[in-house]
C-alpha positions in Angstrom: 0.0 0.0 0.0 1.2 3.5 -1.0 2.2 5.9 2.0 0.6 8.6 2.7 2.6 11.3 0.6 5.1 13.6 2.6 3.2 16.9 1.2 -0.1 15.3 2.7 1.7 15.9 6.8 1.5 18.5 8.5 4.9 19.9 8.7 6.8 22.4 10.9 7.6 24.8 8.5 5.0 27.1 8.5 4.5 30.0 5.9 7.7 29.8 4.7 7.9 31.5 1.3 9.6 29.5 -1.3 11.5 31.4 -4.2 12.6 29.9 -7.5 14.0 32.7 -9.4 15.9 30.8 -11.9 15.0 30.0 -15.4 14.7 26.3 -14.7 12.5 24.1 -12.3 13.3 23.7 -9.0 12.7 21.0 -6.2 11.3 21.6 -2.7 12.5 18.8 -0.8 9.4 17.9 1.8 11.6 16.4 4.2 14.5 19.3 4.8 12.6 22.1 3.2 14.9 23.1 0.9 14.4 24.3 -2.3 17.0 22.5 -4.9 18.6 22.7 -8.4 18.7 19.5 -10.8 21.7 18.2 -10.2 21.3 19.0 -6.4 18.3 16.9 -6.3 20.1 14.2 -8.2 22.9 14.2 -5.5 20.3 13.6 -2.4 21.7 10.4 -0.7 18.5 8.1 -0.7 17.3 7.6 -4.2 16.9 3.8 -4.2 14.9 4.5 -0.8 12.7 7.4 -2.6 12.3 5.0 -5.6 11.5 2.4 -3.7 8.4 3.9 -1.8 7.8 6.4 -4.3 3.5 6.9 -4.4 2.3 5.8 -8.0 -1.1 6.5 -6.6 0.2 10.3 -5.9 1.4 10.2 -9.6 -1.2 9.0 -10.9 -3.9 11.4 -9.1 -1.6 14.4 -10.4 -2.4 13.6 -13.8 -1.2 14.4 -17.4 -1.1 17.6 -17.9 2.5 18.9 -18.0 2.0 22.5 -16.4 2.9 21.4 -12.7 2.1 23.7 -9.6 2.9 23.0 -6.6 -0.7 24.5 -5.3 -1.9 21.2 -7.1 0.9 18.6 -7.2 1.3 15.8 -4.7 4.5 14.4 -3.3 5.6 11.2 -5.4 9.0 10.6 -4.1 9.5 13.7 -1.4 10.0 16.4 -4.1 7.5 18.9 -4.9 8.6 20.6 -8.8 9.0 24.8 -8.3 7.9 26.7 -11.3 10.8 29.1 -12.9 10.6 32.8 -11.5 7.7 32.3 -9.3 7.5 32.2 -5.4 5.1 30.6 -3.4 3.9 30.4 0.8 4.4 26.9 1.9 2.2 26.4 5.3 3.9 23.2 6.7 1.2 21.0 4.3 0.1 22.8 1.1 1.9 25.5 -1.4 -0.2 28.7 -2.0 0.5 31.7 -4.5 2.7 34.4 -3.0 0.3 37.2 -5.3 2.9 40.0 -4.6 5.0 38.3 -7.4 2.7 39.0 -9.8 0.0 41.7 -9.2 -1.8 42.8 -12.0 -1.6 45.9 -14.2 -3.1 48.8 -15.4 -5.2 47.2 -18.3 -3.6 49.4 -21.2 -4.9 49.0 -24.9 -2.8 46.6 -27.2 -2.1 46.3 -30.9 -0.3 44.1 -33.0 1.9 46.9 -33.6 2.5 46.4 -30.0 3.6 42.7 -29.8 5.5 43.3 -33.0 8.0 46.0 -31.3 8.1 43.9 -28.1 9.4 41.4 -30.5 11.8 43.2 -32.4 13.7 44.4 -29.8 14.4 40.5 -28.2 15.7 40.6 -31.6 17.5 43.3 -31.5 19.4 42.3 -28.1 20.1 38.7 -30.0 22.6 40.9 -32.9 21.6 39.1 -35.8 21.8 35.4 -33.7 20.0 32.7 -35.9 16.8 31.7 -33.7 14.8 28.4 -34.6 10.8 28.1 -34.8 9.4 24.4 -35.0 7.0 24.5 -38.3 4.5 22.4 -37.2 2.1 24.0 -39.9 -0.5 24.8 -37.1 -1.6 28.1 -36.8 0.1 29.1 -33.6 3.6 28.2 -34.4 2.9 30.0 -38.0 2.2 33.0 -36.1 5.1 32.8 -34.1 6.7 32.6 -37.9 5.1 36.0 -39.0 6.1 38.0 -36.4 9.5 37.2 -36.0 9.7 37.5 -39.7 7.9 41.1 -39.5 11.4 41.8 -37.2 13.9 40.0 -39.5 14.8 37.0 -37.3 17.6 35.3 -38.8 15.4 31.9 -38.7 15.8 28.5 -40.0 12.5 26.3 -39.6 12.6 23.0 -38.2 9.5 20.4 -38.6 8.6 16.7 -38.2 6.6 16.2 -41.9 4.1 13.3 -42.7 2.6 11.8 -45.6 -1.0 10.5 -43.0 -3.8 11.8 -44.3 -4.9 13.7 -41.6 -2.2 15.8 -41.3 -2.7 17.1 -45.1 -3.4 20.8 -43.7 -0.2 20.8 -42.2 1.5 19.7 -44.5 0.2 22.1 -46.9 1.2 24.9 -44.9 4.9 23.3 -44.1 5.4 23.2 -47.7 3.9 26.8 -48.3 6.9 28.0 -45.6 9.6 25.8 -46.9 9.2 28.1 -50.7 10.2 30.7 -48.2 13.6 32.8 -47.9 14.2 31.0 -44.8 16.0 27.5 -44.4 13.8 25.0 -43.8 14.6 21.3 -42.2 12.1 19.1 -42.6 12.2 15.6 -40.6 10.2 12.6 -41.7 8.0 11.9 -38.1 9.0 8.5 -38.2 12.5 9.7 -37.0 11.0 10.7 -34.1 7.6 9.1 -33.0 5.7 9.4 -29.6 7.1 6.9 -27.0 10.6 6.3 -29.1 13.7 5.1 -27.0 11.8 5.4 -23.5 14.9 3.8 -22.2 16.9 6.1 -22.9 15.0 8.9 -21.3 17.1 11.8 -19.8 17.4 11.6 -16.1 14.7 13.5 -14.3 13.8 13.7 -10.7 10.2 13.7 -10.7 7.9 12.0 -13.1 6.1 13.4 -15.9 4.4 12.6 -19.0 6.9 14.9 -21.6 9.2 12.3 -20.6 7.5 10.3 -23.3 8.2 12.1 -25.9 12.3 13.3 -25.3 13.2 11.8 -28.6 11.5 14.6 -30.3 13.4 16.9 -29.0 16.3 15.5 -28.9 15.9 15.6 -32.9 15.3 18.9 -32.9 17.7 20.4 -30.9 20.3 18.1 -32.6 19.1 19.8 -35.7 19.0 23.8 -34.5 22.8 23.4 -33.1 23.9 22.0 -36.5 22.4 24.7 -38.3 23.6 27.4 -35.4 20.9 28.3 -33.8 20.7 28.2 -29.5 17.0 29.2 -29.2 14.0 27.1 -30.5 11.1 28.6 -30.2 7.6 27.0 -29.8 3.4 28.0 -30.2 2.9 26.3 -26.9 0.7 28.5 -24.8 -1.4 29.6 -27.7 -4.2 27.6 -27.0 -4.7 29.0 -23.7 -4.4 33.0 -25.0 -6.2 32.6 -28.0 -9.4 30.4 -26.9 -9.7 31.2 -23.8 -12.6 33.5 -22.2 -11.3 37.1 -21.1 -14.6 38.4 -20.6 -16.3 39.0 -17.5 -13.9 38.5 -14.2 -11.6 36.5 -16.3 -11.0 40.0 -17.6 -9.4 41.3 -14.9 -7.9 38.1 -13.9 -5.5 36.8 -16.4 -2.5 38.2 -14.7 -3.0 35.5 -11.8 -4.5 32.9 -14.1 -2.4 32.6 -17.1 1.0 33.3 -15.6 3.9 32.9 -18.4 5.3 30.1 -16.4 1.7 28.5 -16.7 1.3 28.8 -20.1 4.2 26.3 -21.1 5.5 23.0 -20.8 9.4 23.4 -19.0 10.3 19.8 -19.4 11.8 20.0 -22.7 14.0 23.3 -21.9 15.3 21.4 -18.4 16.4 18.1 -19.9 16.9 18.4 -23.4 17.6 21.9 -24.5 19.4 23.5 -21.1 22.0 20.9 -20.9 23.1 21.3 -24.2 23.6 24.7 -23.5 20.3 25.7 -25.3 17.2 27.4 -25.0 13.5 25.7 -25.8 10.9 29.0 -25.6 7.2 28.9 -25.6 7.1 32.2 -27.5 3.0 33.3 -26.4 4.7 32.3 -22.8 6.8 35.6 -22.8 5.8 37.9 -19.9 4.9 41.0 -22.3 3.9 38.9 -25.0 1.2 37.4 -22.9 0.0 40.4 -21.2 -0.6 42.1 -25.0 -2.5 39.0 -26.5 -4.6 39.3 -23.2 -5.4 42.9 -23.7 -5.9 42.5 -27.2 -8.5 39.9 -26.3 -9.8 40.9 -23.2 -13.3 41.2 -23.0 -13.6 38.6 -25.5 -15.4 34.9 -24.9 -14.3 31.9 -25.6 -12.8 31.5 -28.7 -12.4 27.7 -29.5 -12.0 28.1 -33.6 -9.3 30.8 -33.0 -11.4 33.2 -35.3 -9.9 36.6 -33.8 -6.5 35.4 -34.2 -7.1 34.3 -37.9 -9.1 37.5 -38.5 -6.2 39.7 -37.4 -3.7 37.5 -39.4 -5.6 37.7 -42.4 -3.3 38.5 -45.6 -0.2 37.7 -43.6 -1.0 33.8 -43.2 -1.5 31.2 -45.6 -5.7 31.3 -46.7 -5.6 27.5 -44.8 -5.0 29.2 -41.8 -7.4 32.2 -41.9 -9.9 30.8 -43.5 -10.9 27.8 -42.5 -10.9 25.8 -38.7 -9.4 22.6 -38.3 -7.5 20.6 -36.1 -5.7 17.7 -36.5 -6.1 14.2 -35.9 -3.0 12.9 -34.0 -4.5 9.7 -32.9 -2.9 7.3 -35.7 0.3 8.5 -34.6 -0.3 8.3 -31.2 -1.1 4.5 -31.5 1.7 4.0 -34.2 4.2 5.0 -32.0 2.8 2.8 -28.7 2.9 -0.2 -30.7 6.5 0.8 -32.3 7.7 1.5 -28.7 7.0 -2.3 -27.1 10.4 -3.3 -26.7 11.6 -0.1 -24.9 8.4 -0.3 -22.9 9.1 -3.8 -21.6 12.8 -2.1 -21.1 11.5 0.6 -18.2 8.4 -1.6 -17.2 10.9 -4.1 -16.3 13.2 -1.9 -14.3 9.8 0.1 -12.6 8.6 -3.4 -11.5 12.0 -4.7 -10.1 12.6 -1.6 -7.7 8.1 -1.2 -6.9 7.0 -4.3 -7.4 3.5 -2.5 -8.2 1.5 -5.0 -10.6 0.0 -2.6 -12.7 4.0 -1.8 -13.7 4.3 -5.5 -14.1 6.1 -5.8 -18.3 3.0 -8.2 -19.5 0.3 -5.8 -18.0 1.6 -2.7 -19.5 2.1 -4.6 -22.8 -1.3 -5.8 -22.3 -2.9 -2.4 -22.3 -0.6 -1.1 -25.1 -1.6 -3.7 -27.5 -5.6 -2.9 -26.8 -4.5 0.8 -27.0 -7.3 1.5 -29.2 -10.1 -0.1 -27.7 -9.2 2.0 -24.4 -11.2 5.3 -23.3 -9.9 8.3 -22.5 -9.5 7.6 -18.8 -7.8 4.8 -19.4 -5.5 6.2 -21.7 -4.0 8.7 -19.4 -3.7 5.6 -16.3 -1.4 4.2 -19.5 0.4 7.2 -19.8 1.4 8.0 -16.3 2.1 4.7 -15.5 4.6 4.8 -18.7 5.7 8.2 -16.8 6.6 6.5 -14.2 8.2 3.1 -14.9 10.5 5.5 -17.7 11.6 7.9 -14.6 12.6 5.1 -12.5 14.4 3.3 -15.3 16.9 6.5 -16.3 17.9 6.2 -12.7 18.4 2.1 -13.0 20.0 2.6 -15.9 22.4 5.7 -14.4 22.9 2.9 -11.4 21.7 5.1 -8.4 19.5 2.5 -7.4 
């Protein structure tokens, strides 16, 4: 039976405020009260112990989505992840937001114009440095495109191309940006499908479900430092700003409910990109880049189709992007890549199982669920992910020998 998790006792540290005002994730310890970097978490003494009674049933109530705050995260193995530049009052049980951080603003009109000259001077600073955007052929990451073009990035595009049918739209729009000025990399998505080389998963101290997909971006940043490029930049966080309602009292309260560092997903940066000395940016994530998009939109409802962002692209995008909604279908790929993926799988499973002995991280059980993958419903799908989450975090530290 799991133990109760350490964040779930009362502890003597009351209303102690925890900083993190670096650029990467940190790692409140629950038992010292410490905050620490990576590597310093990776040096604590006990890691087969941690492993050992880590809580899968902590993980697994956490869920999938990869934003993690600690307001809302439960101790798997005593650590509790720390957002980048954001401080927080811990009361001895639960994490709270410190507001002073992050107090909202006068709510000044925004233009375009606005986010353009925002932009142009990050570029500016970067003298002339090339910068990388993923092309994913989405409408997000093509803005991202647009504007840095608008301030004469030095860009090359980097994106993960298919021939499935149901990713003909962005594929039209890849090939639309590849006729441009700009080099262009394109990388077949069989080079780098969901759930490829689990074992060899970078070493991470608490799980999470972007673990799954490192190989990705391992491709990708592989690919920017070859063409000379130390930032990739991302549409993550567009989904959020640009459907989202800003009407009513969410239009006064995006400052404290779409913080940057909510906006994005910092796994990728931390243990692909920052190592390697680079940079992965979720470009709508950008504290003034968020604030305009909000004030641009604020007062708006929910916007699900994205029709005020193509409306106010219109003439600067490709006519598949402003004129039409769609979304694509990733689920072939998704299933694809689980069934590819059965040998590492049995890999981590097998290392997860020897250290918990959980069943449901048993090798045949896992395999068992992957090869019904498609029969499974939502719910169940995300059980599967986690529990790949989990048995691939314990495996990189099998496999680095500290347990």
């Amino acid at each position: 039976m799991d133990q109760l998790p350490a964040t779930a006792r009362p502890g003597p540290h009351v209303n102690k405020v925890i900083a993190n005002e670096s650029r990467l994730v940190r790692y409140f310890d629950t038992a010292s009260a410490v905050v620490l970097d990576r590597d310093e978490a990776f040096a604590l003494p006990n890691w087969g112990d941690r492993l050992r009674s880590a809580s899968l049933h902590a993980h697994l109530c956490n869920g999938v989505p990869p934003v993690t705050r600690p307001d809302q995260y439960t101790s798997v193995a005593g650590l509790v992840p720390i957002p980048p530049r954001t401080k927080w009052r811990y009361d001895g049980t639960l994490f709270h937001v410190y507001f002073p951080v992050e107090l909202p603003r006068p709510h000044l009109p925004a233009s375009l114009a606005d986010i353009e000259a925002t932009v142009q001077r990050y570029v500016k600073f970067l003298r002339g440095e090339r910068i990388a955007v993923e092309l994913s052929g989405g409408l997000d990451t093509s803005i991202v495109i647009e504007v840095l073009r608008s301030a004469g990035a030095n860009l090359v595009l980097i994106g993960f191309i298919s021939d499935r049918y149901e990713f003909r739209t962005e594929r039209a729009i890849q090939e639309f940006y590849l006729r441009g000025h700009e080099p262009a990399v394109t990388i077949p998505v069989d080079d780098a499908r969901p759930f490829a080389r689990l074992e060899g998963a970078p070493l991470h101290p608490v799980p999470l479900v972007p673990a799954l997909f490192h190989e990705g971006h391992e491709v990708v940043s592989r690919t920017a430092c070859a063409y000379g490029a130390r930032f990739v930049l991302n549409g993550v966080g567009g989904d959020a700003l640009l459907c989202d309602t800003f009407d009513g009292d969410a239009g006064y309260s995006m400052p404290l409910t779409h913080r940057s560092w909510g906006l994005y997903d910092p796994w990728p940066h931390d243990h692909v990109y920052a190592p390697k000395g680079m940079a992965y940016i979720s470009s709508f994530a950008l504290g003034p880049i968020s604030r305009l998009v909000w004030a641009m939109r604020r007062g708006s409802g929910e916007d699900v189709q994205k029709r005020w962002a193509r409306a106010s692209f219109e003439g600067r995008l490709p006519r598949e992007l402003t004129r039409y909604a769609y979304k694509a279908d990733h689920v072939g790929l998704f299933h694809e890549g689980l069934s590819a993926a059965e040998p590492g799988i049995q890999e981590v499973a097998r290392s997860a199982f020897g250290v918990t002995r959980h069943e449901s991280l048993r090798p045949a059980a896992l395999l068992r669920d992957v090869a019904r993958s498609t029969h499974l419903n939502d719910a169940a799908i995300r059980a599967l992910l986690l529990r790949l989450a989990f048995c691939t975090w314990i495996h990189a530290f099998v496999r680095e020998g500290r347990v």
